[in-house]
N, C-alpha and C positions, 0 to 999 in steps of 0.2 A: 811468096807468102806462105806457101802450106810446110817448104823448108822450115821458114820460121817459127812456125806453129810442132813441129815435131821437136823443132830442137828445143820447144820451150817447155814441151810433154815428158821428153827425157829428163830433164834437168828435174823436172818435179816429181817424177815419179823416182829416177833416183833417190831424191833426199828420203821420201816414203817409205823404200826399200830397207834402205838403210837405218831408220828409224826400228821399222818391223825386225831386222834383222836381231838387233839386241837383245831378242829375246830369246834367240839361240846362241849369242855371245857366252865362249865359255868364261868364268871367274877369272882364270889366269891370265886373258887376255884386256879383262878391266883393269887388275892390278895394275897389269904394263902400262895403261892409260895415267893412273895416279904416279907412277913411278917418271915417267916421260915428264908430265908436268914439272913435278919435285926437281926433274936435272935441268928444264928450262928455266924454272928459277933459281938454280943456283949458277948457273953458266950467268944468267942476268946479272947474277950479282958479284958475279968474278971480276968481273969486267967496269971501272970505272965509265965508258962510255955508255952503259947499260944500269947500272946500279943504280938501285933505288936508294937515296937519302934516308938516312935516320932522321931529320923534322919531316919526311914524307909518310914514314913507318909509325911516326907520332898520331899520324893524323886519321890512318886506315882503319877501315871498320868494316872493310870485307874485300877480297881477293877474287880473280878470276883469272887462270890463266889457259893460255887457250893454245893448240899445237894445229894448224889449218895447213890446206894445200888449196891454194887457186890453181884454175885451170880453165882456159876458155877460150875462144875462134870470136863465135856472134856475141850468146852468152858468158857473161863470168860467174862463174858459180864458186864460192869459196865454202870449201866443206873440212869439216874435223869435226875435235872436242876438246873437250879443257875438265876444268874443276873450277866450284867456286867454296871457299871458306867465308864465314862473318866471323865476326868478334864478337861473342857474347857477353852480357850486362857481367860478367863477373869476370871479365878480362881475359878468359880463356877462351882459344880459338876453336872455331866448332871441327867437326871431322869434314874431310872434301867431300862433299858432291860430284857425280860424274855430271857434266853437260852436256849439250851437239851446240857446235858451231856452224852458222850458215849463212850466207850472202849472197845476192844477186844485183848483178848489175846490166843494163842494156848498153848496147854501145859496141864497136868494132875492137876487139881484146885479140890478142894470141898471143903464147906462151906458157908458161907454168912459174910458179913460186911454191917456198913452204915459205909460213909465217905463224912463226912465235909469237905472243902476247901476252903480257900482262897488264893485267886493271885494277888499280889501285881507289877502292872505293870510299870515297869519305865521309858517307853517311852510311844513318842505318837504314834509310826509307828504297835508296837503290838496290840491294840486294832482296828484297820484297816485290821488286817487281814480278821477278822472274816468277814468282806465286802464281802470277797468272798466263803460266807458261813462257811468254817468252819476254826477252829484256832488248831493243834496239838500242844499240848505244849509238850516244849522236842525235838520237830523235827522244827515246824516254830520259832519259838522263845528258844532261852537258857533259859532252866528253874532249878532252884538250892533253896535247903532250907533256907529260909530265917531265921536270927538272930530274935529272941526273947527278950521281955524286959531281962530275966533271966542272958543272954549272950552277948547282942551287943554289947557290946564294943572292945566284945576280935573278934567277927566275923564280925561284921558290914563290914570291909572294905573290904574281899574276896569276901560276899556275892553281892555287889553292881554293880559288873562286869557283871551281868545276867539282862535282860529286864524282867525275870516273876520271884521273891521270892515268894515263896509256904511255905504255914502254914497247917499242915495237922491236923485231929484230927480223929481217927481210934475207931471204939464201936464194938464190935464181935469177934466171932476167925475166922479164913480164912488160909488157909494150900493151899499154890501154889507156881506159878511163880509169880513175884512181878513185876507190869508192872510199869516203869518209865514214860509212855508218858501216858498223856488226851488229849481227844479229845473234844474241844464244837465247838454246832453248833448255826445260828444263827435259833431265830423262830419267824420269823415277823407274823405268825396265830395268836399265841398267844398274840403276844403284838397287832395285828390290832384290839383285843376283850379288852383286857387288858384297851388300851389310845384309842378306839371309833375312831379307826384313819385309814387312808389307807396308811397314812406315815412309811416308813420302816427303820430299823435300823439305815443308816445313818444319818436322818433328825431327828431321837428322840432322840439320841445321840450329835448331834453338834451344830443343830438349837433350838429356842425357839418356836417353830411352837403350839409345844402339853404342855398346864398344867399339870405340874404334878396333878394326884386325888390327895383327900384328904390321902388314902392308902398307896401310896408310899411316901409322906412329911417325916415321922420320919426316915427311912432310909437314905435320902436327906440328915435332914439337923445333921445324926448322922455321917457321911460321911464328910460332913462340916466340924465339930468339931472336926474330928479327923485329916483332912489334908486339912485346911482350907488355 
């Protein structure tokens, strides 16, 4: 029992640590974060088995992509980060946000994964969760595997009844319980280093207050062209 209880102390003061940590993250190492993201969406979308549909890109109204690594014995702790973009009322995509991605699950787990993700949002009211810090997908929002260029036609229409279509792409082997829900948080540390800003999520996301850098543009305006 008191094993248990340490390894549950670790797991949570790690995520803390690391939380604290962003705020001696240097710039060029967020960049790398928004840049990472931008290449897992476009490997996503290389790839018919992965590609998101144009009547799916018809329907998004905010993005979240997520770069995680699981790792876990007792615990499964699933840790990274992502970005998320809205579409704003005037049909232009906002600049990325940096997020933390995080998860836990109980249960006998061992092994390791990285796990890519994208979340294709189809309203405006889900990416306003996250206003109040954090967004559980699966539990605050319905979230369901999203159709494929491969497929859509024959699932397009089931899958459209959910606000989050999820794209997953799985690298490793991992022997556990298979947790259906994520969890992202918001990390305005990172983005106040990130955009030189004291502006927090909701004004980088709605308003035109903060220029995009030069860093985040290709993701912008790849974003654009995909559900313009």
């Amino acid at each position: 029992m008191k094993k248990l209880l340490v390894f549950s102390l670790v797991a949570i003061l790690g995520a803390a640590c690391a939380r604290a940590g962003d705020a001696n993250t240097p710039r060029s190492d967020l960049v790398v974060r928004v840049e990472t993201c931008e290449a897992i969406l476009r490997e996503f979308m290389a790839s018919p088995d992965t590609s998101i549909p144009p009547v799916v890109w018809q329907k998004a109204r905010g993005l979240i992509i997520l770069s995680q690594f699981k790792a876990g014995f007792i615990f499964g702790v699933k840790g990274g980060y992502g970005v998320l973009m809205v579409k704003k009322p005037d049909g232009h995509w906002s600049i990325p946000v940096l997020i933390d991605a995080s998860e836990a699950s109980l249960g006998f787990q061992a092994g390791a994964k990285d796990v890519d993700t994208v979340f294709i949002l189809t309203d405006d009211a889900t990416p306003r969760l996250l206003f109040t810090n954090r967004l559980n997908i699966g539990v605050d929002a319905k979230a369901v595997a999203g159709p494929n260029s491969a497929n859509y036609e024959s699932d397009a229409t089931k899958n459209f009844v959910a606000p989050v279509l999820v794209y997953s792409r799985s690298v490793g082997l991992y022997a556990g319980a298979t947790i259906k829900a994520g969890r992202v948080e918001r990390n305005d540390v990172a983005n106040f280093t990130l955009y030189n800003t004291s502006n927090t999520m909701p004004e980088l996301l709605y308003s035109d207050w903060v220029s995009p850098p030069t860093e985040v543009q290709p993701l912008i305006a790849y974003v654009q062209q995909l559900a313009p």
